[in-house]
N, C-alpha and C positions, 0 to 999 in steps of 0.2 A: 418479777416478784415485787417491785419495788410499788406499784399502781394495782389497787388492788377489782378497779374499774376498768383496767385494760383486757382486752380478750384475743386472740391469734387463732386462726386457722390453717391446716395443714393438710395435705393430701398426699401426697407420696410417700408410701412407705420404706423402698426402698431406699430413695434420698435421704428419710429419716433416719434409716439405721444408719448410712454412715458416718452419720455425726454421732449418733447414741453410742456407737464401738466406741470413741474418741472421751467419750465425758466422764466424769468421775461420779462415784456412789449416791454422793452428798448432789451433787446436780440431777441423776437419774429422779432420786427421790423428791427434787422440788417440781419435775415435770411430771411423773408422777400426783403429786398435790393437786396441778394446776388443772389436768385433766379432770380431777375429780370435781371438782370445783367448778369446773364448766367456763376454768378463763382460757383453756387450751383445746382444742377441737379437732380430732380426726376428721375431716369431711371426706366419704364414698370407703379409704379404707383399702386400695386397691393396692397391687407391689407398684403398681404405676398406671399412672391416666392413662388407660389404653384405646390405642385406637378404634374405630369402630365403624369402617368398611372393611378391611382385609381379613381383619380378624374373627377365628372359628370360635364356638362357644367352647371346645372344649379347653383350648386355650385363657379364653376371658375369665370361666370360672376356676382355674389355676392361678390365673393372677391375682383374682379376689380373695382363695382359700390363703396364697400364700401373704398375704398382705392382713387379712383377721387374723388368722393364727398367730402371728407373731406380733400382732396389738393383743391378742389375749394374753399370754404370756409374758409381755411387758409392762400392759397398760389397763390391767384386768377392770371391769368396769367404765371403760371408755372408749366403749364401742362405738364406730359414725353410725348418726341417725339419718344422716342426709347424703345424698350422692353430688358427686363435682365433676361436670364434665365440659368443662370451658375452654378447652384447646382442641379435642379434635375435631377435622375439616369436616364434618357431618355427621350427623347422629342417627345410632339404629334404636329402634324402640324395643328391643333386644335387651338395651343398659336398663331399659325402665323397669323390665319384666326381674335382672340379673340383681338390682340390687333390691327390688321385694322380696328375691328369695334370701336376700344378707339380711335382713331384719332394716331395712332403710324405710323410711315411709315417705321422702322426699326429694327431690334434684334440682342442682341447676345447672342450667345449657348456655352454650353461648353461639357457637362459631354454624350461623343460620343463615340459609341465603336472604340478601338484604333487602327484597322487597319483599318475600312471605312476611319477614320480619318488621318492616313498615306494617304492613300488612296485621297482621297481630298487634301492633301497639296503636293504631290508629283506631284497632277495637276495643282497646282497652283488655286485651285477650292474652297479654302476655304470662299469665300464669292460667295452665290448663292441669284438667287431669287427660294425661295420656295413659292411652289404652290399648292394648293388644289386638289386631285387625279381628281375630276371630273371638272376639271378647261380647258377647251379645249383654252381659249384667253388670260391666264394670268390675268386676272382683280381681282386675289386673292393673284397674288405677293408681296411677303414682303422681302425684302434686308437684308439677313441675313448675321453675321459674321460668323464664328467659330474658336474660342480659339485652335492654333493647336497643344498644348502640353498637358497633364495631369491634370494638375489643374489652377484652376482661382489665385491663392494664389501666390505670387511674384517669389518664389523658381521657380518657372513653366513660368513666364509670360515675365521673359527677354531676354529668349532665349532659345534655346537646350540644354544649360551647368549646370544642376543644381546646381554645385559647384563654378560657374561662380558668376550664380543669387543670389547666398547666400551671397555674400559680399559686395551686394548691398542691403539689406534687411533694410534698415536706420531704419524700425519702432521699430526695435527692441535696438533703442538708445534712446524711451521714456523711461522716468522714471519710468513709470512699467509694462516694458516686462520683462515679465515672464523669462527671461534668455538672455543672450548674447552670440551670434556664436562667437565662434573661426577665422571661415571664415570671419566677419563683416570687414571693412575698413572704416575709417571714412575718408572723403574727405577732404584735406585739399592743400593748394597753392602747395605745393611742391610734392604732387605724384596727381595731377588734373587732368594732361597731360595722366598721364599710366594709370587714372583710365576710364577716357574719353574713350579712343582707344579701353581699354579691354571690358567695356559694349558696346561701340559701334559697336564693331563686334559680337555679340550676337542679337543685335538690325537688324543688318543686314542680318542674318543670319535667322533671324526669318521673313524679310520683302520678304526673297528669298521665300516663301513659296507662297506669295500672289503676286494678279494679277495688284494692285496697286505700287502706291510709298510711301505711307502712311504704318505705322503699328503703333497699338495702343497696349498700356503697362499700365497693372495695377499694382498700386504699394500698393494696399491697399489687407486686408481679411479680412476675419469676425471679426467685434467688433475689427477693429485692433486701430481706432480712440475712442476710450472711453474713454481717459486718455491726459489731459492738455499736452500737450507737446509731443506729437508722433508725430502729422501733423508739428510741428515747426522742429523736428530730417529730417523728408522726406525733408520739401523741403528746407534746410541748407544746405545737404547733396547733394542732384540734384542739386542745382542752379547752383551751379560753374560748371560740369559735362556740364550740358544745356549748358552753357554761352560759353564754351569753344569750345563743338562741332560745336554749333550754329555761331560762329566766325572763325571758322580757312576753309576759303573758301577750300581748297584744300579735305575738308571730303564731303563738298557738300551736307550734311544734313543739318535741321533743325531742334531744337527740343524746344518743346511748351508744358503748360500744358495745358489739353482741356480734355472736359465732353467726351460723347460717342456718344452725336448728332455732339459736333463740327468731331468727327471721320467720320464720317456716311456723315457727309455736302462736307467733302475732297472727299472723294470717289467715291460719285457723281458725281463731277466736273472731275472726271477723264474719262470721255466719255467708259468706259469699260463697255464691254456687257457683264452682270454676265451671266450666265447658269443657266437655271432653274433645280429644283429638286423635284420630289415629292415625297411622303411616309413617316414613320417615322424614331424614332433612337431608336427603340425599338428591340431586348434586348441590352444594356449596359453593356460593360465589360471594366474594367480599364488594365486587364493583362491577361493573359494565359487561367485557365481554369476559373477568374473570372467573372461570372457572376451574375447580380442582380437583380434577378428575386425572390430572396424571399421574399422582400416586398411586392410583388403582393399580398400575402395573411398574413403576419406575421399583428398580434394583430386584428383579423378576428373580435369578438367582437365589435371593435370599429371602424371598419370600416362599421359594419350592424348599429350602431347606429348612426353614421353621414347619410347614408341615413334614418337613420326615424327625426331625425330633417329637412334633405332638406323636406321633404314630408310635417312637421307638419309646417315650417318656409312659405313654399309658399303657403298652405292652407291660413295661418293666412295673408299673405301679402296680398290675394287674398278678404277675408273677408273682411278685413279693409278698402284696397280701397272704398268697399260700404257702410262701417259705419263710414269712415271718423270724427274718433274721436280725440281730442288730447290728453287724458288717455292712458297711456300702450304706448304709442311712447316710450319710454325710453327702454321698456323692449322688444318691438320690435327688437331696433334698437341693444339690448343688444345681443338677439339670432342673430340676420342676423352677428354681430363682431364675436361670439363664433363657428358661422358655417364656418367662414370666415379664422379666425385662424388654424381649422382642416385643413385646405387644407395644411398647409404650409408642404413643403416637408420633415421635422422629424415630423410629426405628422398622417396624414390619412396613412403614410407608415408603422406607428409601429416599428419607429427606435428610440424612444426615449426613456431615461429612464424610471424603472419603476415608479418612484413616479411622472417623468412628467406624462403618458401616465394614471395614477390614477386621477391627475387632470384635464388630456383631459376631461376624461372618465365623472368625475362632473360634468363639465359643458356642456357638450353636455345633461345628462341627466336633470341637473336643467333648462335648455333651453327647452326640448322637453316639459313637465312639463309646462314652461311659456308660450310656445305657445298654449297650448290645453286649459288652461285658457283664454289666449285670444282670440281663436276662440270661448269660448264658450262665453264672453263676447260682443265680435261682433255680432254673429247669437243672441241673446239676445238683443241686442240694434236695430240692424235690425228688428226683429218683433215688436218691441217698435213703433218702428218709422213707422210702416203701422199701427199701432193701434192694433196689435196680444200681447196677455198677452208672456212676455218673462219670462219661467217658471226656475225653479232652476236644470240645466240642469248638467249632469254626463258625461265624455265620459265611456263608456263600459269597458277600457284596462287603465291600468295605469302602467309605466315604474317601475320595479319591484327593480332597484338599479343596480349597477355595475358586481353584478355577478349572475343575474336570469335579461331574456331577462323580457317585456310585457307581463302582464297576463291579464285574463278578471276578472270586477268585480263582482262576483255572485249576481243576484239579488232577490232579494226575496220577494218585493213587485212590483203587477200592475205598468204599466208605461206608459207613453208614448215615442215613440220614435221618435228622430230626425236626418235626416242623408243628409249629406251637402255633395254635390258632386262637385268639383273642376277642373275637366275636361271639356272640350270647347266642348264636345259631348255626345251625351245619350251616358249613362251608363247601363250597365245590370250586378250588384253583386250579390252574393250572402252573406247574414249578417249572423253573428253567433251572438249569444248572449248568456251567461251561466247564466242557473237560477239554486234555490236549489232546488235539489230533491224533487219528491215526493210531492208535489204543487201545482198539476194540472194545468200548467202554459201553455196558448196558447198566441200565434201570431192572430189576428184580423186586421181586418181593424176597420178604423173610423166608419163606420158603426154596426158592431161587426161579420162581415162575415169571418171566419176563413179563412187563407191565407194558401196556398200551403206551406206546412214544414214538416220538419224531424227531429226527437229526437236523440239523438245518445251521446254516451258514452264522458264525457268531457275529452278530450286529449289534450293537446295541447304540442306539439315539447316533446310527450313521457312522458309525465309528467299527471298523471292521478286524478284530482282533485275529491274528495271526497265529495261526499253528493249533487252532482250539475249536472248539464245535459247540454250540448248543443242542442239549438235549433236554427234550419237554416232555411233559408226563402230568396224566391227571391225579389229583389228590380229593379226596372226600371226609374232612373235617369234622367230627362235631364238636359243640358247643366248648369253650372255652377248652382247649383241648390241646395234648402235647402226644404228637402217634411218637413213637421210639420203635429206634430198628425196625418199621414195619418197610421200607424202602429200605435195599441198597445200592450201591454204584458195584460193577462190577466189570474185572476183565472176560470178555466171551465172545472170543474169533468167531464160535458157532451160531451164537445168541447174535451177535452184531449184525452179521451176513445174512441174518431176517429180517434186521431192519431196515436193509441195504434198499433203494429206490422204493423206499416207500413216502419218499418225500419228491418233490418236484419241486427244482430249484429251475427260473428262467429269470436270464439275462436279457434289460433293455437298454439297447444302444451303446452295449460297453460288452469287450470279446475279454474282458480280464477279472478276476477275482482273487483276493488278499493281494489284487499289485500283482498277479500271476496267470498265464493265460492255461486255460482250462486245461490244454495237453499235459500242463507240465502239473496237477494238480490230484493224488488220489483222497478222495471224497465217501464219505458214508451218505452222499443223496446225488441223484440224476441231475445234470445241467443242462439246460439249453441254452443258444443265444440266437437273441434275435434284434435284428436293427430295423426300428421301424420306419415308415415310408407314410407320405402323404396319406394314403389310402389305408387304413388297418382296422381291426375288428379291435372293438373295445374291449377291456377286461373285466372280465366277474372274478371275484374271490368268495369266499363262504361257501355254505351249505346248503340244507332242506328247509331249514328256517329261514336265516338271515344271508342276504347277498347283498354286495355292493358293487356295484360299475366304476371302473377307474379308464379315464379319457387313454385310449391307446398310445398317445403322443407326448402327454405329458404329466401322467399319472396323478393328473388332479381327478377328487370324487365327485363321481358325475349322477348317483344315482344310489339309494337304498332301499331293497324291497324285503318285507318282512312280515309273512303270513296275513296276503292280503292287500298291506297298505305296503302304495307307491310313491316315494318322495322327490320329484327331480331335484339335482342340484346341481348350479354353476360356482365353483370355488375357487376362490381370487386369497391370490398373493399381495398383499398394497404396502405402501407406504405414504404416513400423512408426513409432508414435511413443516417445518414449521421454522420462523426466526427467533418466538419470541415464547416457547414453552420453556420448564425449568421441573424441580423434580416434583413439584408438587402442580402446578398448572397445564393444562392439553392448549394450547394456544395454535391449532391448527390454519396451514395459511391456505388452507381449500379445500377441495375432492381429494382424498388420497388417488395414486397411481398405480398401476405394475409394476414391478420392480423387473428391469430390464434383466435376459437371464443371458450369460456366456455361451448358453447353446438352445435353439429351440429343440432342442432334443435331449431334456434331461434325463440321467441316466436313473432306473430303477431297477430293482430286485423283486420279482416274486414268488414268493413261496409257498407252494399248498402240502399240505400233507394229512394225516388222522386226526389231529387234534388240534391246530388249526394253519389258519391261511393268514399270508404276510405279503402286505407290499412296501418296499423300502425305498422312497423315492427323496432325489440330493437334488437341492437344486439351486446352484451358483451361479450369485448374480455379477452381473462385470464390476459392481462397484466394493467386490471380496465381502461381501456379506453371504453366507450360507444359510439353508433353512432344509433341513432335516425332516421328511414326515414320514412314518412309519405304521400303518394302518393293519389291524390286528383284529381278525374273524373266527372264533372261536366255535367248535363245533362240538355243543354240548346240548341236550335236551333241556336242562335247566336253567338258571339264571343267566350265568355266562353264554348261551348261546343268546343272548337278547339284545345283545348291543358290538359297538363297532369301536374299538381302541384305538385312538387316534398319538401315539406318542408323539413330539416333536424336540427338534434338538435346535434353536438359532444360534446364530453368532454373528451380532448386531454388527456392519462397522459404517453402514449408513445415521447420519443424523438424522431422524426423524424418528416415527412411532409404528413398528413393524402391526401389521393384523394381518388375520385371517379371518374370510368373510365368506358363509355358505349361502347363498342366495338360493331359496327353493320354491317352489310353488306352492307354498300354506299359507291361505288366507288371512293372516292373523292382524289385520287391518294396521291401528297404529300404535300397539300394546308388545310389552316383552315384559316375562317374569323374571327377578333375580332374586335370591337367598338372602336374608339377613343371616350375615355370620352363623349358614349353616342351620340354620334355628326356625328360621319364618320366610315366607314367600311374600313378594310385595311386587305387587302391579307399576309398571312406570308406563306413563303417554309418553308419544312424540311428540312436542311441543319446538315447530319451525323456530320460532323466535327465539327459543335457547342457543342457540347456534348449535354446531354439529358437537363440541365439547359439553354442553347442558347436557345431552342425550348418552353420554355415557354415564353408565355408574355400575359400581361396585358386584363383582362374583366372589363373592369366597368361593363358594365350592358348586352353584347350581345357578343355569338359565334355561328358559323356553319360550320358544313362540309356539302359537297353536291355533286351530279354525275348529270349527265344532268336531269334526273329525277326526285331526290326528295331531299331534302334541311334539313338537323336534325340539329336543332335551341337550344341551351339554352339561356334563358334571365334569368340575376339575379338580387336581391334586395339589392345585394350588392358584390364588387366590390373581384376578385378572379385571381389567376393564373390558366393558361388554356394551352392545349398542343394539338397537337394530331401526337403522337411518329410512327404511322402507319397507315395506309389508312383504312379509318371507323373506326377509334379510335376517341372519343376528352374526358377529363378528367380535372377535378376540383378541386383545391387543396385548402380544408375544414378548414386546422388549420393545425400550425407547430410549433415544441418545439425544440430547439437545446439545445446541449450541452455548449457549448461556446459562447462566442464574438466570431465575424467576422473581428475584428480588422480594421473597416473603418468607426468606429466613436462613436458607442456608449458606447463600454466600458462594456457590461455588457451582457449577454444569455437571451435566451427569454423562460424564464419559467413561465410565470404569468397566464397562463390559462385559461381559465376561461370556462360553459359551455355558446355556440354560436350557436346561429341559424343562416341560410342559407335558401333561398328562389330561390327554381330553376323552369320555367317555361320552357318544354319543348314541343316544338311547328314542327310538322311533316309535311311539304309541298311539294305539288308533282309542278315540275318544268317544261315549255314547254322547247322542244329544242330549243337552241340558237344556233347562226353561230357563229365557233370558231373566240375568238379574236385573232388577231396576237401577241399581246401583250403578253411577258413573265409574266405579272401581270394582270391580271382582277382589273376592276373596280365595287364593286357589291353596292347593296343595301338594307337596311332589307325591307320587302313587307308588306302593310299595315297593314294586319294581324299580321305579328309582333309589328309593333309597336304602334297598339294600344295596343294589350296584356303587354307588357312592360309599357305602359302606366298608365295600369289599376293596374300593380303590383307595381308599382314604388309610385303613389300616388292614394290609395283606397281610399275608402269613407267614413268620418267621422261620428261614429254611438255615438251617443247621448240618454241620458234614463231622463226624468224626473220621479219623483212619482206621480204615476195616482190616484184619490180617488175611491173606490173600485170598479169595471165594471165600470166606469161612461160612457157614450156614447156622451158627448156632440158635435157640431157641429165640424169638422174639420178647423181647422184655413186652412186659402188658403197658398197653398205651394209659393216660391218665387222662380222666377227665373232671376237668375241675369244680364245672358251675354245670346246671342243667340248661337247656334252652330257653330263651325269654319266646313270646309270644313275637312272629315278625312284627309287628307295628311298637314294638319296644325294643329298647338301646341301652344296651350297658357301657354308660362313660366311662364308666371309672373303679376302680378299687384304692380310693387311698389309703397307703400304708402310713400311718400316723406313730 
């Protein structure tokens, strides 16, 4: 307050609030003042700088809503005009599109691989308008800067000289900075003159790069202002410096403190026609052979439990809307902050300490947790309110803690069940539900007429639960939809003993099940076992649609064939090791390997039955690392029967970078497709000279390779590093353990473990021929069929058990539906409850 020519900028919102809890009235309202005034500056506006490879749009636009809304509310009229995204390892053109729709009309970027970014300043091209790939008129342009040195942090930002910039670093003359440069110079009257000339040819030097006459200097870095007296050292230190250049006409500069809109307002008025750009800045490398691509999968864990809170958070958002209650807002609004904060770029990356990444880890779980209470609370209060009894309702799965994913809850008494669908289109699932052994537990309807189902041995990600059964049954959904009491669970010696061997359960290369040999085991499905031999016939699973071939020997997939189109595939287990990766860099020291296994005979389970087909294959390696895959063929005329469920469960304890890699026979030369955060499709080459770490990047949730003909798709449940090193390759990298820090921040190696599930949907589609584009880049797009599959895997259906009194048959409550169908090629994100 005291410099009425001082100006601050600010981007974190939730940083910001923890200091605003703490200030008193009289302070709120001078920052308030300043705002208005334009010497205080939200820049982007977000809960946090969120990352921008792992992360899903429906997430990033949660973190934005929650990050305006509570600037509106505080700081009414001081809305950001300009976006900040100068920390994360790469940028999706995703943020450029996200903050046009905030009302932003500007950004600036920083963290860009370093020779694009030569590359761009040696054109003088470092401020572009970026554009949307499918953007043919520009009406998705946003005015982007880019920072053309190394770091956003002062050392970097006054020029090319970093020895230069460091004796300008005034913050480090608050009272407690952590140290004092040797280089520092304190400005004073009598060296003004020499200090003036010497930053200002750094200043000029850095304006050489740009297509303006303006260049913008930041003189601040993280948390560099947290301590009384730093911002007084900056501009004590600048003032005379300014005053000086700003006066002695023969320099013909100006120099002004000003936000990053007054930057962006200059630039404007300077009638220059930026150039447009499209695409991303994906993969990121700050030097040589570094690149930072190992975030893409580092703390894999807790990047599969951020999407199950987005799934369980917009469920409940989606609920509330129509129970419009004002109970549980608090703890709403608590989950949508805790999923908002994951974004931030040390957090869904897995670059943060262990004991931070332990308390991610809480409150994503205590969140997941609060929401399925308050879905059940809502779908409760909803039947209420049509006059339906809102009964004492369970969900099935409960989050098992930090180091065991969701299990199911065994049940063991009748029930009824309830299952809320949250998708803007019919749905067709299939439910599991675990009951205890031995029971005689069927699925009915409300009437008591037994429903198409299958018994089958309880597995879930390899883990073989004792004394219990899975039972599966189809469900048919529509739109935004809650069925009640139209399923129940029931006891029926009679009804069971028809389901009796209508499943087929075979055993490979193991005479035991639950830890028990068959003799001693009575079962609601047929067994066999068989121990296979050099010589054996391969295995099909599926149906009249979709079939898959699994190797006899060792239950890798060998083969998908699907009305028509035939895709071979050889599927490899590997390991890249490495000395010198950390959580944030892939620093591979070769060709990855096979992972040596304790038996060439691992042990699998197959299951076919009515509804679908399973193979469960374990396969341990001698160095006590486990890998879990469990491959799921649904036999449905519809969507579900289109694709091939690939579950997987690891439990890392090799150092190095676990993948799986399906090498097939698709032409797809030297191209692979991957999703921007879910949103957009973006073509990547294979480029030799990147090394094998350049060639990975970023899945949130979709990859494909493809030849005129036929399109091999994975969609995943959570967010992975993706390559494909050779034509009909693409490969998925599971979990990684290094040996060391990385030395680019965190300070510490990534050994924490844990066992993690993975959920891969792989989706086989035969392609018409298209007229080559001229374009060295294709523009593509996923096809409806994928994306509602991704859809359905992204956010299932919420299955619910109340305690039914013994058979009872009473009238079925009428099912509720909420919203009518959207058109397939439309998505309903969200219903916020405000």
């Amino acid at each position: 307050m005291d410099h009425d020519d001082f100006k601050y900028i600010y981007a974190e919102v939730s940083f910001f609030k923890l200091w605003w809890e703490e200030q008193s009235e009289e302070v709120r309202k001078e920052m308030g003042q300043l705002a208005r005034e334009g010497r205080f500056e939200f820049v982007q506006g977000g809960w946090v700088q969120n990352d921008e490879a792992n992360t899903h749009y429906f997430a990033i636009l949660n973190q934005m809503m929650d990050g305006h809304e509570w600037l509106k509310r505080n700081f009414p009229g001081a809305i950001p005009r300009a976006g900040w995204a100068i920390d994360p390892f790469g940028l999706s053109p995703f943020m450029a599109q996200v903050n046009k729709l905030f009302g932003l009309d500007s950004m600036h970027i920083q963290r860009v691989h370093y020779t694009l970014k030569q590359h761009l300043a040696e054109n003088r091209n470092l401020e572009f308008r970026w554009r949307q790939s499918w953007d043919d008129d520009g009406t998705t342009d946003m005015l982007t800067h880019m920072g053309p040195f190394g770091s956003y942090c002062p050392h970097d930002t006054c020029g090319p000289d970093r020895d230069v910039c460091a004796q300008f670093i005034f913050l480090k003359l608050g009272p407690n900075s952590a140290g004092k440069d040797r280089r520092l110079v304190k400005t004073t009257p009598e060296n003004v003159k020499e200090r003036s000339l010497l930053i200002l040819d750094q200043w000029r030097k850095k304006a050489a790069l740009h297509a303006s006459n303006a260049v913008f200097i930041e003189t601040g870095c993280d948390f560099s202002y947290r301590y009384k007296g730093t911002a007084e050292a900056v501009y004590e230190n600048y003032k005379p410096i300014m005053e000086y250049i700003s006066n002695s006409p023969e320099l013909k500069t100006q120099v002004k403190w000003g936000t990053l809109s007054d930057y962006f307002d200059h630039i404007k008025k300077s009638n220059i026609t930026f150039p447009s750009l499209s695409g991303d800045f994906f993969t990121y490398a700050d030097r040589s052979d570094q690149y930072w691509s190992g975030y893409y999968t580092s703390r894999p864990f807790y990047k599969n439990l951020d999407r199950v809170l987005e799934s369980s958070l917009r469920r409940t958002e989606i609920l509330f809307s129509f129970y419009r209650a004002k109970e549980g807002v608090k703890e709403l609004t608590d989950a949508r902050n805790t999923l908002s904060l994951f974004q931030h770029h040390d957090a869904i990356t897995g670059t943060a300490k262990k004991n931070v990444v332990l308390d991610y880890g809480q409150m994503l779980s205590k969140a997941v947790s609060k929401c399925d209470e308050l879905s059940i609370t809502a779908i409760r209060q909803i039947m209420y309110n049509l006059g339906i009894d809102g009964k004492d309702f369970h969900s099935t799965r409960s989050i098992g803690g930090l180091t065991r994913y969701s299990k199911y809850r065994i049940l063991i008494d009748p029930a009824d069940i309830v299952i809320a669908n949250t998708i803007a289109r019919k749905t067709s699932a299939a439910q599991v539900i675990a009951v205890q052994s031995n029971l005689n537990f069927t699925v009915v309807s409300s009437g008591g007429e037994i429903v198409p189902q299958q018994f089958e041995p309880s597995i879930e990600y390899g883990r073989i639960v004792r004394n219990s059964e899975f039972i599966v049954f189809w469900t048919e959904l529509p739109s935004v939809y809650i069925s009640i009491n139209k399923f129940k669970l029931i006891h029926s010696e009679e009804s069971a003993k028809k389901q009796e061997r209508r499943t087929e359960v075979t055993l490979y290369n193991t005479d035991t099940l639950y830890g028990k040999t068959l003799m001693s085991l009575q079962l609601a499905f047929e067994v066999t076992m068989k121990i296979q031999r050099d010589e054996c016939e391969d295995i099909d699973i599926g149906g009249d649609k979709l079939v898959i071939t699994l190797d006899c020997l060792t239950g890798r997939l060998k083969n998908i064939q699907k009305e028509g189109i035939n895709v071979a595939i050889e599927q490899e287990v590997l390991l890249y090791k490495s000395d010198r990766s950390g959580a944030y860099l892939f620093l591979p020291n070769g060709d990855p390997s096979q992972i040596l296994l304790e038996s060439s005979r691992p042990e699998f389970i197959v299951i076919k039955g009515p509804i679908r087909d399973k193979a469960v294959v374990t396969l341990k390696f001698l160095s006590g690392s486990t890998l879990v895959l469990t491959y799921i063929v649904y036999h449905h005329p519809g969507l579900e029967g289109q694709f091939v469920e690939l579950k997987m469960m690891s439990d890392l304890k090799d150092y190095g970078d676990l993948a799986i890699r399906f090498k097939t026979d698709i032409k797809s030369g030297d191209s692979i497709f991957t999703d921007l955060n879910g949103h957009t499709i973006q073509q990547h080459k294979f480029k030799r000279k990147l090394l094998t770490q350049g060639n990975f990047f970023p899945m949130p949730s979709t990859a494909f390779i493809q030849d005129s003909s036929t399109r091999f798709s994975l969609l995943g449940s959570e967010p992975h590093g993706v390559a494909s090193l050779a034509e009909g390759w693409i490969e998925v990298v599971l979990d990684r353990r290094t040996l060391q820090d990385d030395h680019k921040g965190m300070g510490e190696k990534v050994d924490d473990n844990v066992p993690t599930p993975a959920n891969l949907r792989i989706l086989v589609e035969a392609r018409s021929e298209i007229p080559t584009q001229s374009e060295l880049y294709m523009v593509e797009y996923p096809s409806l069929v994928s994306h509602m599959t991704l859809q359905s895997l992204l956010h299932p259906p919420f299955l619910l058990s109340a305690t039914l009194a013994e058979n009872s048959f009473s009238p079925p409550a009428p099912s509720i539906q909420l919203m009518r169908s959207l058109p397939c090629d439309e998505e309903l994100v969200n219903l916020r409850y405000i």
